[in-house]
C-alpha positions in Angstrom: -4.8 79.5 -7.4 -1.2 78.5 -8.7 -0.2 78.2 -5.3 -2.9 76.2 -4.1 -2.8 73.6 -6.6 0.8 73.3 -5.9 0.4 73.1 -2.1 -2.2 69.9 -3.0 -0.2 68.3 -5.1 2.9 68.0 -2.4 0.2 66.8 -0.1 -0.9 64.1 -2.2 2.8 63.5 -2.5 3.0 63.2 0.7 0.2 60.7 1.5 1.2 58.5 -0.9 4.8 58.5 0.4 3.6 58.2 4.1 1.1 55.3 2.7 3.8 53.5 0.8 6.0 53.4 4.0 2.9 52.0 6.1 2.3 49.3 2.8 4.2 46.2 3.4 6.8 45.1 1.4 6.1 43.1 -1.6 6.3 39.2 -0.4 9.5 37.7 -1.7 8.8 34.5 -3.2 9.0 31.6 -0.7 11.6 29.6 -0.6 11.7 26.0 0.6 13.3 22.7 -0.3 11.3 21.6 -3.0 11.2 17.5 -3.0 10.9 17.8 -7.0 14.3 19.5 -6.8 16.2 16.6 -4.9 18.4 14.3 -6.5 17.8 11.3 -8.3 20.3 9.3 -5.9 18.2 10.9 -2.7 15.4 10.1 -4.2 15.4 6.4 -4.6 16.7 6.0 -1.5 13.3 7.4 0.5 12.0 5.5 -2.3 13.4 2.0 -1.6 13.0 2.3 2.6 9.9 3.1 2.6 8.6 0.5 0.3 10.9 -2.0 2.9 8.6 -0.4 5.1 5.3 -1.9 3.3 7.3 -5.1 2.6 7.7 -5.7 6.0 4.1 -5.0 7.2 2.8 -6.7 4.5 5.0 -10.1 5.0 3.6 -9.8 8.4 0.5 -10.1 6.8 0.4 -13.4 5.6 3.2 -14.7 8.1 0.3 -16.5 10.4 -0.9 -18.2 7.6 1.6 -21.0 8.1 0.6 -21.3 11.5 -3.0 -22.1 11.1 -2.7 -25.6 11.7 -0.3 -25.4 14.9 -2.0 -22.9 16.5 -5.1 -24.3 16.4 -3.9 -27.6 18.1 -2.6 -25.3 20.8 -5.7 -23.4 21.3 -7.9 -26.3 20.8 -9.8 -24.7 18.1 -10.8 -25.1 13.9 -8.7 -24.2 11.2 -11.7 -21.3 10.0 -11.0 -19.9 13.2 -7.5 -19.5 13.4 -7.7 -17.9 9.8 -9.2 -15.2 12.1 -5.4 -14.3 12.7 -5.1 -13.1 8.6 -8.2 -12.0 8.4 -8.0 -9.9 11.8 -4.9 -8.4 10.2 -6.0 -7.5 6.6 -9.3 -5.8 8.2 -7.3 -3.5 10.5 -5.2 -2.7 6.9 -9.2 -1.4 6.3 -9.8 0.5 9.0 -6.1 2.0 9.6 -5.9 4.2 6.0 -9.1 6.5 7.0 -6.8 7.8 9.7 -3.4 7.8 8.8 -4.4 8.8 4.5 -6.1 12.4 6.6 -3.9 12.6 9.4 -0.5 12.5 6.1 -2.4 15.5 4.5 -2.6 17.5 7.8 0.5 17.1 9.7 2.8 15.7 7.0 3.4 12.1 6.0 6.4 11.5 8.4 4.5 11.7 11.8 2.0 9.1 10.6 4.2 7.1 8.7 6.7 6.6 11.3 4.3 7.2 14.3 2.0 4.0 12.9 5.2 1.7 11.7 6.5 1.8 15.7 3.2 1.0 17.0 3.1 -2.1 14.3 6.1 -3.3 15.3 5.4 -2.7 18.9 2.5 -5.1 18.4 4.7 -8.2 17.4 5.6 -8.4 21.6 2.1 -9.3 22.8 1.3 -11.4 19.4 4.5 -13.6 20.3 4.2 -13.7 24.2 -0.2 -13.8 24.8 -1.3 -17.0 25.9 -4.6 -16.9 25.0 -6.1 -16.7 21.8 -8.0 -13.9 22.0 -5.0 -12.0 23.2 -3.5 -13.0 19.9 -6.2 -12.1 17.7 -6.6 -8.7 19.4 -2.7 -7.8 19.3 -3.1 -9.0 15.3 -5.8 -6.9 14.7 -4.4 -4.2 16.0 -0.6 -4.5 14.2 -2.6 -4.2 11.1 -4.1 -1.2 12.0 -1.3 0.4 13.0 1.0 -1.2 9.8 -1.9 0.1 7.4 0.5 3.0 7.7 2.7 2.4 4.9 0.4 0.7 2.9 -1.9 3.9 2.9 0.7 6.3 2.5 3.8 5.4 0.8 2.3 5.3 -3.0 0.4 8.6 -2.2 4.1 9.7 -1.0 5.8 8.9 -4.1 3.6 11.8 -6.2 5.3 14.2 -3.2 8.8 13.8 -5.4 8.5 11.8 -8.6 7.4 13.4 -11.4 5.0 11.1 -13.7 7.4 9.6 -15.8 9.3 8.2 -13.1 6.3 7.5 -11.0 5.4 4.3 -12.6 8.8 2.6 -11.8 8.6 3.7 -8.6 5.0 2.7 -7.7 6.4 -0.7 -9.6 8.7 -1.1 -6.8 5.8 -0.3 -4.0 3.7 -3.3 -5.5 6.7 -5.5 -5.5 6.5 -4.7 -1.3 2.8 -4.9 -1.4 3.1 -8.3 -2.9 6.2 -9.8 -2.5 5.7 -9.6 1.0 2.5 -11.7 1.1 3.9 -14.4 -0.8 7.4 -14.4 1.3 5.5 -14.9 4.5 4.0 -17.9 4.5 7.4 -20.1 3.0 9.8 -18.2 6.0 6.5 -18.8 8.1 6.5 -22.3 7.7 10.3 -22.7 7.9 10.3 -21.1 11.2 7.1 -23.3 12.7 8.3 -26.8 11.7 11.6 -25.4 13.5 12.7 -26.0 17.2 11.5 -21.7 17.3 7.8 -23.0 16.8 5.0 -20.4 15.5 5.5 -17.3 18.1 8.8 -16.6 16.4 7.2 -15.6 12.9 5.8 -12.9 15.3 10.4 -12.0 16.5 11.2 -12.4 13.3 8.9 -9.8 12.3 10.1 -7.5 15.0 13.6 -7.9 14.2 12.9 -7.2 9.7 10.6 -3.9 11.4 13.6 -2.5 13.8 16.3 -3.1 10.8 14.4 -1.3 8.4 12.5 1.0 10.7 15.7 2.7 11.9 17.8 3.6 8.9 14.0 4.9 7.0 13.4 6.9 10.4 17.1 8.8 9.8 17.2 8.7 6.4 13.4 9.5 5.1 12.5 13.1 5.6 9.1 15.2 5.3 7.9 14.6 1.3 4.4 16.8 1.2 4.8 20.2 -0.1 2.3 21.8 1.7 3.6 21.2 5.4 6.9 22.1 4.4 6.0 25.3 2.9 4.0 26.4 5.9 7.6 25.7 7.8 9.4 27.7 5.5 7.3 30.6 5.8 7.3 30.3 10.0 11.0 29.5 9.1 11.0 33.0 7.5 9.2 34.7 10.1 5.7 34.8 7.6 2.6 34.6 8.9 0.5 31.6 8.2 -3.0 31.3 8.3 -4.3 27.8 9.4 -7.6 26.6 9.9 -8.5 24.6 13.2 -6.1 21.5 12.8 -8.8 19.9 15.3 -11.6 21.0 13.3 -9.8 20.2 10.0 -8.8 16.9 11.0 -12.1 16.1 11.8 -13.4 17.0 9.2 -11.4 15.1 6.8 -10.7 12.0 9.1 -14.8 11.2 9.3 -15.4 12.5 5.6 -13.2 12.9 3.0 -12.4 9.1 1.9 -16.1 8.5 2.5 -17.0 11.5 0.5 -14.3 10.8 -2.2 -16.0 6.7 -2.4 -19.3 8.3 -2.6 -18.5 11.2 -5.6 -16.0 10.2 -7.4 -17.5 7.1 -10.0 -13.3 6.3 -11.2 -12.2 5.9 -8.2 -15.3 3.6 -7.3 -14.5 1.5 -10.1 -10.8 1.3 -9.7 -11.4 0.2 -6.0 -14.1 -2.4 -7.3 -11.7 -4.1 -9.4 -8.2 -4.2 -7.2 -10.2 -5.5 -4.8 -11.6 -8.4 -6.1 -7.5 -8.8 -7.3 -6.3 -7.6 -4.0 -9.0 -10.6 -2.2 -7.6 -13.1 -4.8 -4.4 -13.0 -3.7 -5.0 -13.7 0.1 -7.4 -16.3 -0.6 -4.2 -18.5 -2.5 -2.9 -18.3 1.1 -4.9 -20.8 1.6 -5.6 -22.2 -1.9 -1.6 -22.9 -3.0 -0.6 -24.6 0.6 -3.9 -26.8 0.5 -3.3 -28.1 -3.4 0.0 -29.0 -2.9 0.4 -30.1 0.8 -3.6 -31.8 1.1 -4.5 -32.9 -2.4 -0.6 -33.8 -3.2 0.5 -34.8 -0.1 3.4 -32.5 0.0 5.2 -31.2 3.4 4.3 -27.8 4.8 7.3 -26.6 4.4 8.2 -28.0 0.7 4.6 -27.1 -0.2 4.9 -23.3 0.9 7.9 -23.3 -2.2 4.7 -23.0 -4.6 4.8 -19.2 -3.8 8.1 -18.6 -5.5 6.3 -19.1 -9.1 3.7 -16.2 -8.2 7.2 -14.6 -6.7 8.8 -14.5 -10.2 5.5 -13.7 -11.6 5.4 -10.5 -9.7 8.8 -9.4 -10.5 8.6 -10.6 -14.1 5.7 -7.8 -14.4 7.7 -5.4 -11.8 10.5 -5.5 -14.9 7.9 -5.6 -17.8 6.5 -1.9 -16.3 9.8 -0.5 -15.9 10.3 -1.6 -19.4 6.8 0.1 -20.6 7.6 3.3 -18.4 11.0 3.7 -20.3 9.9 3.3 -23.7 6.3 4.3 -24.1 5.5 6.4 -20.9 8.3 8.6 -21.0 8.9 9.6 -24.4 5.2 11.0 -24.5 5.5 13.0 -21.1 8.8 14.5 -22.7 7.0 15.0 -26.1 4.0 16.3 -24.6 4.9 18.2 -21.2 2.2 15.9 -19.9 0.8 12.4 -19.7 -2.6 11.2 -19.2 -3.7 8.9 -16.3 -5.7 7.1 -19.0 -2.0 6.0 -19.9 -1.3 3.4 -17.3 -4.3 1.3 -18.6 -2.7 -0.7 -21.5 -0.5 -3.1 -18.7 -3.9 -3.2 -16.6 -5.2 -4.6 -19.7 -3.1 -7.0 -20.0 -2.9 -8.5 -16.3 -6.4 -8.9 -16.9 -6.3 -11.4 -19.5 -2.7 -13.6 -17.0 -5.2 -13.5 -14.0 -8.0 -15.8 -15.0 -5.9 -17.5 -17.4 -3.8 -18.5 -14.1 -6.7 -19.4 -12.3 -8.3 -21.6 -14.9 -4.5 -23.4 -15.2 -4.3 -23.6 -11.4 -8.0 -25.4 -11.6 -7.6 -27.4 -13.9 -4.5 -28.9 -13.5 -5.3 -29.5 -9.3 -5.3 -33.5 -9.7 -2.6 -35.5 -8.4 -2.6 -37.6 -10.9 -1.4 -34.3 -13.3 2.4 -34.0 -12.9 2.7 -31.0 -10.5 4.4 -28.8 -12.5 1.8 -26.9 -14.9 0.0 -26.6 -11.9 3.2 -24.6 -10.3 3.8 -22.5 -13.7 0.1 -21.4 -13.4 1.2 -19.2 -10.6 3.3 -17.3 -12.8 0.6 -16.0 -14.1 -1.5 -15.6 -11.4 1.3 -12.9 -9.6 1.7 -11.3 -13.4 -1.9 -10.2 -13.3 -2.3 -9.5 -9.5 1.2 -7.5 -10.7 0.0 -5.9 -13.6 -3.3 -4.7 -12.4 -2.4 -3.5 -8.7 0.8 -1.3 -9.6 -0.7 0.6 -12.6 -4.5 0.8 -11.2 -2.6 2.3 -8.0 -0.7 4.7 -9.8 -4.0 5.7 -12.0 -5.4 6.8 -8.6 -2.2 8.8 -8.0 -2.2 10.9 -11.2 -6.0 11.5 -10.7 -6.0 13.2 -7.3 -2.3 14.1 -6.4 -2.5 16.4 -3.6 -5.6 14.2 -2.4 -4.0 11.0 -3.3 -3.7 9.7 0.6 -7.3 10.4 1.0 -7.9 8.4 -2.2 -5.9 5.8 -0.8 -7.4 5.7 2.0 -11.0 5.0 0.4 -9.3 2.2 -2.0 -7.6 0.4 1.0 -10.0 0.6 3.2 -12.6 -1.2 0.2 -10.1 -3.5 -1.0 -8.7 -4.7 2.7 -12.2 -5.5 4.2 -12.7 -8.0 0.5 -9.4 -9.4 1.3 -9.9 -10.1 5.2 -13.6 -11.6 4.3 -13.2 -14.0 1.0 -10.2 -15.9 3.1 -12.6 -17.0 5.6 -14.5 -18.9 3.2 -11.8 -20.4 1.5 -11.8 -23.9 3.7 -15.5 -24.8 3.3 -15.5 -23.6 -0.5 -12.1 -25.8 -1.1 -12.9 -28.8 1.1 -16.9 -28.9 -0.3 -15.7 -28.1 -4.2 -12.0 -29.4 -4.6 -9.8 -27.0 -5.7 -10.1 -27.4 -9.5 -14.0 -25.8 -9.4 -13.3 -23.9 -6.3 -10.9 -21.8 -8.3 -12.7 -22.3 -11.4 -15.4 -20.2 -10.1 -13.1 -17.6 -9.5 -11.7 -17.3 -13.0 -15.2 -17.4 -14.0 -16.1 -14.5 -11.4 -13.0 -12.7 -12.4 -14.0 -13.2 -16.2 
C-alpha cells in the first residue's frame, strides 16, 4: 500500500513537471517607449510642429477672404458667392475629422496626420492654377478636408504625452494656431492681392508655409498613441497580438463612434454647442472687421486688414493669461492631489464669456465713422480674449474627459462647430449691408448673451 502511494505520488510529480514545461513562460512585462517617459525638450518640440501644422492649415483658412472682391470681378460673379471659397473650406474642416479622428485611433496618429497635411498642401496647385471657378471652389473644399487633419488630431495628440498639468499650456499653444492663423490670413492675404503677385499667390504662399513646416514635423514628429506602439512592441518582441478586423473596426468607428459619442454623451453636446457658436463668431469677423473699417470708414484693403492685429494680441494676451493659471492654480492641485478634475478648466471659460459679448457690444456700438476709430479697434482685444479663453480650455475639457477617445470626440466637436462656422459667414453680407454693423453685431452679443 506504502509502495503504491509512493509510486502515485512521483507520477503526479511527474505530470506536473511535464505540464509546467508544456505551460508558457510567464509574460515579461512589455516594454515600449512610453511617450509619458520622453523628455521635456522632445516633447515641446512635437508639440510646437505640429501646432505650425494647424497654423498653417488654418491661415489657409481665412487666406481667401481677402480675395473676395477680386475674384469675383474675375469670375464675373457676387461677393456671397465668392464667400463660397471660406465657407467651402471651413465645411470640409466638418467633414474631414469623422475620418481622420477614427482612422488616428486605428492605425496611429502619424499616418493620418501626415497622410492628410500632404494632400492639403497638394491642393494649393489646382486652387492657384484652375481657371474656372468651380475648379477653385472644388480644389478649396477639398484642401479643407484634407487640412481638417491637424485640426482634428493634434489637441487629441497632446493627451498621448502631456500629463494634465502640462496639458493646458500646451493645448494653449494649439489655440494660438487654431486662431492665430485665421486672423493672420486675411492681412498677408490682402498684402499679397493688392501686389503685382495678385490673389492666386495666397494659394503659393500657402504651399511654400505647408512644405517648410511639413518637412522638419514629418522627420522630427514620431508615432504619440500608446496603443499602436505597444502592439509594435510586442510584434517587435515576437508576441502575439490579437487584432480585430482593422476593415471591420474601422468601419465601425469611422460611420459611428463620433456620431454615437454626439448622440450619448450630453457634455460633450454642450461643449460642442457652445465653441461653436464662438468658433462661427470668429469667421464671421472675416467679413465683419474688413467691411467696418474699409466700407463704413473708407479705409484701404490692405490698411483695413491691420484691424486683426488687436484680436491678434487679444488671443495671445489670453494664450499668456492660461499659462499663467496652469502654473499657479492647475498645477499645484494635480501635485497636491495626484489628480485634477476636468471641471478645473472652467474658471478661464468663465471668464472669456463675460470679453466675448462685451467685445461685440464695443465693436457695435462704436461702428460710426463719426466715433474716432480706435475704441472700435480695442474692442477686438476683447473679442480674440474670449474666442481665446473659451476655445483652448473647452478644448482641453473634452481632452481630460475622454483621453484614449479624445480624437473621436474631436471629431464630433469639429465636425458641429466647422459646419456653424462655414454657414453663419454666408449671411454675413446681407445681415451687414441690410442692418449696419453696429445692430448687425449687436444681435450677436445679444445671441451670445
Amino acid at each position: 500500500m506504502a509502495q503504491n502511494t509512493e509510486v502515485a505520488q512521483y507520477q503526479d510529480v511527474e505530470k506536473s513537471q511535464q505540464a509546467a514545461a508544456e505551460r508558457p513562460p510567464a509574460m515579461a512585462p512589455l516594454e515600449y517607449d512610453d511617450p509619458f517617459n520622453w523628455s521635456n525638450r522632445r516633447k515641446w518640440c512635437i508639440t510646437v510642429l505640429m501646432s505650425l501644422c494647424t497654423l498653417t492649415a488654418t491661415l489657409c483658412s481665412s487666406i481667401f477672404s481677402s480675395t473676395i472682391v477680386v475674384t469675383a470681378q474675375e469670375f464675373d460673379t457676387s461677393e456671397t458667392v465668392m464667400l463660397l471659397g471660406v465657407s467651402l473650406f471651413v465645411g470640409g474642416f466638418s467633414f474631414g475629422p469623422l475620418l481622420w479622428g477614427p482612422m488616428s485611433e486605428l492605425v496611429g496618429r502619424r499616418i493620418p496626420l501626415f497622410g492628410g497635411y500632404f494632400l492639403f498642401a497638394l491642393m494649393q496647385i489646382p486652387t492657384a492654377l484652375s481657371p474656372s471657378l468651380a475648379g477653385v471652389l472644388i480644389s478649396r473644399f477639398l484642401a479643407g478636408c484634407f487640412g481638417a487633419a491637424p485640426i482634428a488630431l493634434v489637441s487629441a495628440s497632446y493627451a498621448d504625452f502631456w500629463d494634465p498639468s502640462n496639458r493646458g499650456i500646451a493645448s494653449a499653444l494649439y489655440s494660438v494656431a487654431a486662431y492665430a492663423g485665421p486672423t493672420l490670413g486675411p492681412i498677408l492675404g490682402s498684402f499679397v492681392t493688392e501686389s503685382h503677385l495678385g490673389w492666386r499667390w495666397t494659394a503659393w504662399l500657402v504651399l511654400i508655409l505647408a512644405t517648410a513646416v511639413g518637412i522638419p514635423a514629418f522627420i522630427l514628429v514620431p508615432e504619440t498613441y500608446g496603443p499602436v506602439l505597444k502592439e509594435r512592441a510586442a510584434r517587435k518582441q515576437g508576441l502575439s497580438v490579437t487584432k480585430s478586423n482593422p476593415f471591420q473596426n474601422f468601419i465601425r468607428k469611422y460611420l459611428s463612434k463620433p456620431m454615437v459619442m454626439l448622440l450619448h454623451e450630453p457634455v460633450l453636446d454642450i461643449m460642442t454647442i457652445y465653441i461653436s457658436i464662438v468658433y462661427a463668431i470668429m469667421y464671421l469677423t472675416f467679413f465683419s472687421f474688413p467691411y467696418a473699417f474699409s466700407q463704413e470708414r473708407g479705409w484701404s484693403r490692405q490698411i483695413g486688414s491691420l484691424s486683426f492685429l488687436s484680436m491678434l494680441v487679444g488671443i495671445l494676451t489670453s494664450c499668456a493669461a492660461i499659462a499663467i493659471y496652469s502654473a499657479k492654480y492647475y498645477q499645484p492641485r494635480y501635485k497636491a492631489r495626484g489628480k485634477v478634475l476636468p471641471e478645473d478648466r472652467l474658471p478661464p471659460i468663465m471668464v472669456g464669456a463675460i470679453c466675448l459679448p462685451v467685445g461685440l457690444f464695443w465693436f457695435g456700438w462704436t461702428a460710426s465713422p463719426s466715433i474716432p476709430w480706435v475704441p472700435q479697434m480695442v474692442s477686438g482685444f476683447f473679442i480674440g480674449a474670449g474666442v481665446m479663453l473659451i476655445f483652448t480650455n473647452g478644448i482641453v475639457y473634452i481632452v481630460d474627459i475622454y483621453l484614449s477617445s479624445a480624437a473621436s470626440a474631436m471629431a464630433a466637436n469639429t465636425f458641429v462647430r466647422s459646419a456653424a462656422a462655414a454657414g453663419l459667414p454666408l449671411a454675413a453680407p446681407t445681415m451687414y449691408r441690410s442692418l449696419g454693423t453696429s445692430w448687425a453685431t449687436t444681435i450677436l452679443g445679444f445671441i451670445w448673451s
